[in-house]
C-alpha positions as CSV (number, residue, x, y, z in Angstrom):
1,X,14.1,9.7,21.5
2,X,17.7,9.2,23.3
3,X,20.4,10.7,21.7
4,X,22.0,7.8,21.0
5,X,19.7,7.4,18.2
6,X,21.2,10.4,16.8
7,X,24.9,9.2,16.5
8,X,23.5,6.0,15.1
9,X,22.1,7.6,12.4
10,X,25.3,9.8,11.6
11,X,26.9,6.5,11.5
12,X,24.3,5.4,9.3
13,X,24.8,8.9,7.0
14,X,28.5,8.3,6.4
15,X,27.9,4.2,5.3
16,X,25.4,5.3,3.7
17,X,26.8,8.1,1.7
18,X,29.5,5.3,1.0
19,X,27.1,3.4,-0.5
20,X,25.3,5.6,-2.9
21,X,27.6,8.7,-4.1
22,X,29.5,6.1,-6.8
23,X,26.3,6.4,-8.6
24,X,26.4,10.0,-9.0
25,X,29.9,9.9,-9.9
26,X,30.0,6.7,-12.1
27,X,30.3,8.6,-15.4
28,X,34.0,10.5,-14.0
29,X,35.3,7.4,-12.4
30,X,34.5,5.5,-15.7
31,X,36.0,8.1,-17.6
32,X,39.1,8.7,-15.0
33,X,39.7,4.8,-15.1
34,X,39.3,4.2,-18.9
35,X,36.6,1.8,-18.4
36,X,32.8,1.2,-19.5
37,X,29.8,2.1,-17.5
38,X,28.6,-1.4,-17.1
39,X,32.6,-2.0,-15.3
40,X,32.4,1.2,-13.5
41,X,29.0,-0.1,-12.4
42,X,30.8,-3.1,-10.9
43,X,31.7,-0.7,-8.0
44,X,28.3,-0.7,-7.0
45,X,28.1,-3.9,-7.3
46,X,30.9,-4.8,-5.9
47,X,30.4,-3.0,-2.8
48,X,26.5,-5.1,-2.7
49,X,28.2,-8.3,-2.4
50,X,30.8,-7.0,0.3
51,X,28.0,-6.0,2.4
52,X,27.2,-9.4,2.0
53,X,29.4,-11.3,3.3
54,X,30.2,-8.9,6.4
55,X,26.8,-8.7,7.8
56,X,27.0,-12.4,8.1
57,X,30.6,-12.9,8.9
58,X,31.2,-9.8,10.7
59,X,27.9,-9.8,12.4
60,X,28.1,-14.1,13.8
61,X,31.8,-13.5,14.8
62,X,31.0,-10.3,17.4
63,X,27.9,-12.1,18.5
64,X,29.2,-12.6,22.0
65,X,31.2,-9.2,22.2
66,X,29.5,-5.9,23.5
67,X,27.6,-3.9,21.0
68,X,29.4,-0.6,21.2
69,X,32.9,-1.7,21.3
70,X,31.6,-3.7,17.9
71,X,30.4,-0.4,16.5
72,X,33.3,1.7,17.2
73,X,35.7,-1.0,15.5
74,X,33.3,-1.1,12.1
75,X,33.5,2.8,11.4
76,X,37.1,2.6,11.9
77,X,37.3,-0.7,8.6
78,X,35.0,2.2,7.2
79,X,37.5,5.1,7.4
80,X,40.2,2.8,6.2
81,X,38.2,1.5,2.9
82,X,37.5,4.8,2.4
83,X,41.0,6.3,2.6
84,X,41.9,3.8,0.4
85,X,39.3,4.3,-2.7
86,X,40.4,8.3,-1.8
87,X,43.6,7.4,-2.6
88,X,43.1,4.5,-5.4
89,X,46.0,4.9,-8.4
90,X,44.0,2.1,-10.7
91,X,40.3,0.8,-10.6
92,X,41.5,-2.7,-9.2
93,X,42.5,-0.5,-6.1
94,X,39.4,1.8,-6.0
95,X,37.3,-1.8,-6.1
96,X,39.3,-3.0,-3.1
97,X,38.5,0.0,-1.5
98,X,35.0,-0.2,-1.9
99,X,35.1,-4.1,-0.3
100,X,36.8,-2.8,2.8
101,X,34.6,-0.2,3.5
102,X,31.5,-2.6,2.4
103,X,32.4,-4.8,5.1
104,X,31.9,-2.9,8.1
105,X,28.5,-1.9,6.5
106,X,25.9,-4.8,7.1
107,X,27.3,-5.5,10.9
108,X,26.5,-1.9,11.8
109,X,23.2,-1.3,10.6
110,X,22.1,-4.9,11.7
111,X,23.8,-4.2,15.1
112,X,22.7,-0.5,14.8
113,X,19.0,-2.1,14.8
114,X,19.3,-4.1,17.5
115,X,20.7,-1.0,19.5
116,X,18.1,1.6,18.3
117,X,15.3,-1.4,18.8
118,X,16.5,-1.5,22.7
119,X,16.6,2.0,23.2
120,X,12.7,2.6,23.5
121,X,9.8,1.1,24.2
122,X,8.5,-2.4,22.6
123,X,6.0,-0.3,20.8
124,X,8.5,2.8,19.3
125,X,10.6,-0.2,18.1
126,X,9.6,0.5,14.1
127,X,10.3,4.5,15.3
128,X,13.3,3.7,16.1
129,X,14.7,2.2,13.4
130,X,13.2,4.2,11.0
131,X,15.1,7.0,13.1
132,X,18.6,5.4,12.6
133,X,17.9,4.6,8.8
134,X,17.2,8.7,8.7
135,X,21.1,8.9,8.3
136,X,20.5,6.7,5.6
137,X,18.2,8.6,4.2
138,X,19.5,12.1,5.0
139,X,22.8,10.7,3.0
140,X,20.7,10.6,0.1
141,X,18.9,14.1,0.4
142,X,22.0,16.1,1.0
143,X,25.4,13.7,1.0
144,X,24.4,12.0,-2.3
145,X,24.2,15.2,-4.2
146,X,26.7,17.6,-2.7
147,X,29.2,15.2,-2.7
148,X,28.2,14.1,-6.8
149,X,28.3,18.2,-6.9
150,X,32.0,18.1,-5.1
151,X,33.2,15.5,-6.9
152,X,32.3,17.1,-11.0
153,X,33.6,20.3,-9.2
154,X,36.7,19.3,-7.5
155,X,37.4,15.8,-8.6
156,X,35.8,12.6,-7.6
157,X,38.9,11.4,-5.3
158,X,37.6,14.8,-3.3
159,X,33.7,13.0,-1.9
160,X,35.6,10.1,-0.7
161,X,38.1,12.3,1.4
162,X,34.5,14.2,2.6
163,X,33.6,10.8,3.2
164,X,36.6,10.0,5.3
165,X,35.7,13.3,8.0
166,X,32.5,12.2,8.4
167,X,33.5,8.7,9.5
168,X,35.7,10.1,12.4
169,X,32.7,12.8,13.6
170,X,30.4,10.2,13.1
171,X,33.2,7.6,15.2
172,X,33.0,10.4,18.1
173,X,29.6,10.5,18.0
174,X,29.2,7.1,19.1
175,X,31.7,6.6,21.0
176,X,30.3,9.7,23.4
177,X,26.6,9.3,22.5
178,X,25.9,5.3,22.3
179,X,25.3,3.9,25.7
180,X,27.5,1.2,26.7
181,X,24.7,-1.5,27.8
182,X,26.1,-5.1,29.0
183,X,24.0,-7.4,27.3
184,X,21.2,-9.3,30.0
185,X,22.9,-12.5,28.9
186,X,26.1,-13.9,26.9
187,X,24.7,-14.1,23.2
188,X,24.8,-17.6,21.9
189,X,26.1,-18.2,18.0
190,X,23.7,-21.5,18.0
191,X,20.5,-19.6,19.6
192,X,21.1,-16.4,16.7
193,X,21.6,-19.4,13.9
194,X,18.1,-20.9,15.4
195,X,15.9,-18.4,14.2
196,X,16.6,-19.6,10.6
197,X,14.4,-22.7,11.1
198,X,11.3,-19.6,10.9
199,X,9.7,-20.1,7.7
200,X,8.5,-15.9,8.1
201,X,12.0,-15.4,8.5
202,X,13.6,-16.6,4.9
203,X,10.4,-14.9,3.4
204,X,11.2,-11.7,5.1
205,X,14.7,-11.8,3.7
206,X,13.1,-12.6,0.5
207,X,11.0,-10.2,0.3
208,X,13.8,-7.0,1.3
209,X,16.1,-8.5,-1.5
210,X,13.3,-7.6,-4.3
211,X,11.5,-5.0,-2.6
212,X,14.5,-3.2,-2.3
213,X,16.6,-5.1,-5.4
214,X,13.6,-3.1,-7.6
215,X,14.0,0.4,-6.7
216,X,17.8,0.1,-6.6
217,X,18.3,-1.5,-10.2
218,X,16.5,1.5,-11.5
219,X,18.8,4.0,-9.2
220,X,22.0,2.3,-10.1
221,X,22.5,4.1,-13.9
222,X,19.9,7.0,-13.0
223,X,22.7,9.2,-14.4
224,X,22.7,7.8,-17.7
225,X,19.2,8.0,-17.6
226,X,18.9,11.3,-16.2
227,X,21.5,13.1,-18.9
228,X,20.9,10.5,-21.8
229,X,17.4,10.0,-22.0
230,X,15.3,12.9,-20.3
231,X,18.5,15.6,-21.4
232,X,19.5,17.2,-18.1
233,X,23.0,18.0,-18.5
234,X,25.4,16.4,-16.3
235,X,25.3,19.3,-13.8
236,X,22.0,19.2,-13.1
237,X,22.4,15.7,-11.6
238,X,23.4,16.9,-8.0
239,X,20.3,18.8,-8.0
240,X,18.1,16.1,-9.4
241,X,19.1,13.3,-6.2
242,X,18.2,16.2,-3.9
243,X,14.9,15.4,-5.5
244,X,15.2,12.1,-4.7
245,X,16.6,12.5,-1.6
246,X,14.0,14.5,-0.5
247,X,11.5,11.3,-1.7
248,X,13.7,9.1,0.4
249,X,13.1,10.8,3.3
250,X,9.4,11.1,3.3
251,X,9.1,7.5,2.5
252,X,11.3,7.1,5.5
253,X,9.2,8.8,8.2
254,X,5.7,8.1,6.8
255,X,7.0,4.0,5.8
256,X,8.3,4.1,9.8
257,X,4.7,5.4,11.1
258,X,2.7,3.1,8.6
259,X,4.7,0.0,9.8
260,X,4.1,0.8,13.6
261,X,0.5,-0.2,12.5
262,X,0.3,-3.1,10.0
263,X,4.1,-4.7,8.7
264,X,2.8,-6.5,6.2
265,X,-0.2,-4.4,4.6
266,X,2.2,-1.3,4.4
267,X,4.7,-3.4,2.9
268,X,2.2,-4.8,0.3
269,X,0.5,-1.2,-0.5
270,X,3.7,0.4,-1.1
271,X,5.6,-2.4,-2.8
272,X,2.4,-2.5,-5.6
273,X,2.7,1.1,-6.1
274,X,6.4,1.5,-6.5
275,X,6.0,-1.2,-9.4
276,X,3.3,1.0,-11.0
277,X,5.8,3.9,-9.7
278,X,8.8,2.6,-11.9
279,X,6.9,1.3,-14.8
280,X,5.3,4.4,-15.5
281,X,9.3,6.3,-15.0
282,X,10.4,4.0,-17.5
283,X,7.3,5.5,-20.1
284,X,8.1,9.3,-19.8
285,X,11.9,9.3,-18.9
286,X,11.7,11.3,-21.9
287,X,9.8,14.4,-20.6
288,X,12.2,16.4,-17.8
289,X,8.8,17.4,-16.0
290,X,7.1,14.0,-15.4
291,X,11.2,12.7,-14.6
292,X,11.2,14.8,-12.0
293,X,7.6,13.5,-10.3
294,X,8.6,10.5,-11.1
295,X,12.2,10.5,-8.9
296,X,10.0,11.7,-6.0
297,X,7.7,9.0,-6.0
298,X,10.9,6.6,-6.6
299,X,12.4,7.7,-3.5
300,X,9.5,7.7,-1.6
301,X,7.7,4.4,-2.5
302,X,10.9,2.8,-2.2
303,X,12.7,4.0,0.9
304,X,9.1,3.7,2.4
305,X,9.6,-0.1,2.7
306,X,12.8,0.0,4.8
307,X,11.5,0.1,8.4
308,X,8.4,-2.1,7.8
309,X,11.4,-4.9,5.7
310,X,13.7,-4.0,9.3
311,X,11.3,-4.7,11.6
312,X,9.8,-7.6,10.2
313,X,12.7,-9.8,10.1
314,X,13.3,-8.5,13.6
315,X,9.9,-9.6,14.6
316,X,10.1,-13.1,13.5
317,X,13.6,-13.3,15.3
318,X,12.5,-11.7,18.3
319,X,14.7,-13.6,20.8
320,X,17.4,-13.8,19.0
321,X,17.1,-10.7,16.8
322,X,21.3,-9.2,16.1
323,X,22.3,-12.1,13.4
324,X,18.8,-12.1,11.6
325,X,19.0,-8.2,12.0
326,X,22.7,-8.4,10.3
327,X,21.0,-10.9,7.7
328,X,18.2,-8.5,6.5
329,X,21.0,-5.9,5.8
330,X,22.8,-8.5,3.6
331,X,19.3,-9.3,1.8
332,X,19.2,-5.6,1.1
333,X,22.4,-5.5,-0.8
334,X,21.5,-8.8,-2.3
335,X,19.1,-6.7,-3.5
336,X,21.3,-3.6,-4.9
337,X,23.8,-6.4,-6.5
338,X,21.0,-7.8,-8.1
339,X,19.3,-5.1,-9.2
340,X,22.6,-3.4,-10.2
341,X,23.8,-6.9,-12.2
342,X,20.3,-7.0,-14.2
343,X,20.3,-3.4,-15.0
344,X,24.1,-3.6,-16.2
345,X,23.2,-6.5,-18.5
346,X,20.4,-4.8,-20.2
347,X,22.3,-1.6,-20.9
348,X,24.8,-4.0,-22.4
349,X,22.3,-6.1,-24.0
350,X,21.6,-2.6,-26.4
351,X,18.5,-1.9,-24.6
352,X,18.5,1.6,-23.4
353,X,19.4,3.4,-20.1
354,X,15.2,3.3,-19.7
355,X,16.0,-0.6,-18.9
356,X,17.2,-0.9,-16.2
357,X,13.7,0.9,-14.9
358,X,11.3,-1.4,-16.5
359,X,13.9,-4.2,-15.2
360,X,13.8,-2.9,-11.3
361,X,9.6,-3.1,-12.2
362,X,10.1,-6.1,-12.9
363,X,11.7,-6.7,-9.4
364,X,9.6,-5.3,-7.9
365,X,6.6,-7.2,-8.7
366,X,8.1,-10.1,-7.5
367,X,8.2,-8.8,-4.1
368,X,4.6,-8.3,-4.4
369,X,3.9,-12.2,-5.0
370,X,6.6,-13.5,-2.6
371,X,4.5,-10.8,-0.2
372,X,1.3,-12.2,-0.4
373,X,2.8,-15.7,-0.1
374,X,4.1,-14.3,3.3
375,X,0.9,-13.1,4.4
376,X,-1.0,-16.1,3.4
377,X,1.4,-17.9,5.4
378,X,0.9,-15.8,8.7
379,X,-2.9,-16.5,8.0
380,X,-3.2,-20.1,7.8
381,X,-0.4,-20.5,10.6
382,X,1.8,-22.5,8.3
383,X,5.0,-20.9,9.4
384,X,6.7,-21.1,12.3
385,X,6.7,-17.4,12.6
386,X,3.1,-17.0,12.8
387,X,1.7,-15.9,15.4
388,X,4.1,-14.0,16.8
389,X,3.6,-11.1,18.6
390,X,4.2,-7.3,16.3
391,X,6.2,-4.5,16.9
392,X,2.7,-2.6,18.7
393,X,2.4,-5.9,20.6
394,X,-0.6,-7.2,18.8
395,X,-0.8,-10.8,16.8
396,X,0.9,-10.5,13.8
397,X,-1.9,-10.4,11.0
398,X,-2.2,-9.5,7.5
């Protein structure tokens, strides 16, 4: 694989730490800003919906610049966000931090894609991705729980300074590491905005924004869950998202081979058993033992579905993949906002720190039936998507 690959996914380790330390550390910043879990949850939230907005915006306005000039800029609005929640005097501040730093995410993992996708052959495209997301990953197995383990230890303000040096190493790293390849023609706005008329498209967005809205409404509060429910004390938490981490990462490398095969039949196996996956956390959250199985399957059933949700929206968007690309990354954080917002309303509602489990189950099956809608679709040709050709080259099938 070329090593640009590599500084990809250290780009892709830094956002992503971003992204998912505040869970780990929700209880101090709640405690350090006066405010309830369900606001301090907000943060996560908050940083969903960012995401949002600048994997569209940020992503259709550097259509027709070159990629790694465009990738360079976003790391530095990352190190800025990031200084800025470091240094945050109020939780109005931290929030704003969190935006900034949100908005540079979506653009370079959808343009990241794109990149990663053009570095290797038409049929190590799924590979490839599933290699830059390994950042993404990797920030869950180690960055997630040494920084939660830095910030009880030192202070939470302390991650998000860690968080800071690895935006510039992982700025240097692309800038000497990411070729700078002159696209084979100007991009056009109009063409990227044309792949939206694909039926497979919208259900490919649908289906990452409850495939992945499921596992991350159970993640969001898995500290209250972890120290409140099965009784690990609050220390043990770094130890327990190395657990998950380590789940990530399988589901990572075995979801990235799987997809190379069949998109849609890994994406249906593994979405029906991280349902079965989450409702059966949610029945022995109680028992430390069975917690512990069940964080590894959570990890690993859920992160499995990343390359296969990538690639298909790539796939269906194939000639003008970079603002569909930048699309699917806002449809996963459509998915953490939602699955954050539901869980946060049924802790509030009085129903446990288990709820927000059985309510990312409940997410999750949804992306099972809007998944066999989209395979039914490629069967009877009723999209304009089907037909198409896969990743491996073959006709997209069920």
């Amino acid at each position: 694989m070329p090593a640009g690959l590599i500084a990809l996914a250290l780009g892709g380790f830094g956002i992503g730490l971003t992204e998912f330390v505040i869970t780990g550390l929700l209880p101090e910043v709640a405690a350090d800003y006066g405010v309830t879990e369900t606001t301090a949850g907000w943060l996560v939230t908050g940083y969903a919906l960012a995401v949002i907005v600048g994997a569209l915006g940020l992503t259709a306005a550097t259509t027709r610049l070159l990629r790694k000039p465009v990738l360079l800029g976003l790391l530095v609005l990352f190190i800025i966000g990031n200084t800025l929640s470091a240094i945050a005097p109020t939780y109005e501040v931290m929030m704003s931090g969190r935006v900034i730093a949100a908005l540079c995410h979506g653009a370079f993992f959808g343009i990241g894609s794109v990149v990663a996708a053009n570095m290797v052959e038409r049929s190590k495209r799924a590979s490839a991705v599933a290699l830059m997301f390994t950042g993404l990953t990797a920030s869950n197995v180690l960055g997630v729980p040494f920084g939660t383990f830095l910030g009880q230890a030192l202070g939470w303000r302390s991650t998000f300074w860690a968080i800071v040096a690895i935006g510039v190493v992982a700025l240097v790293g692309v800038l000497a590491l990411v070729p700078a390849v002159r696209q084979a023609e100007t991009p056009s706005l109009a063409r990227e905005l044309g792949v939206f008329r694909s039926g497979q498209v919208w259900l490919s967005l649908g289906m990452t924004v409850l495939g992945y809205g499921g596992m991350f409404g159970a993640f969001t509060y898995i500290a209250y869950t972890l120290t409140s429910v099965s009784g690990f004390p609050s220390s043990a938490v770094p130890w327990l998202l190395v657990v998950f981490g380590v789940g990530l990462f399988v589901g990572n490398f075995v979801g990235g081979k799987l997809a190379a095969r069949s998109i849609d039949r890994t994406l249906l196996v593994v979405l029906v058993a991280l349902t079965v996956v989450l409702g059966l956390f949610a029945l022995v959250a109680t028992s430390p033992v069975l917690t512990v199985i069940a964080l590894v399957l959570m990890g690993t059933f859920g992160f499995a579905t990343v390359p296969a949700l990538q690639t298909r929206v790539m796939q269906y968007a194939d000639h003008a993949p970079t603002l569909a690309s930048g699309a699917n990354i806002a449809a996963f954080n459509l998915g953490n906002a939602l699955g954050a917002w539901i869980g946060g309303l049924t802790i509030a509602a009085g129903l446990g720190y288990t709820s927000p489990i059985w309510a990312g189950a409940g997410i999750t099956l949804a992306a099972v039936a809007l998944t066999l809608v989209a395979m039914g679709a490629v069967r009877r040709g009723r999209s304009r998507g089907a037909g198409e050709l896969t990743s491996t080259g073959s006709v997209a099938t069920a």
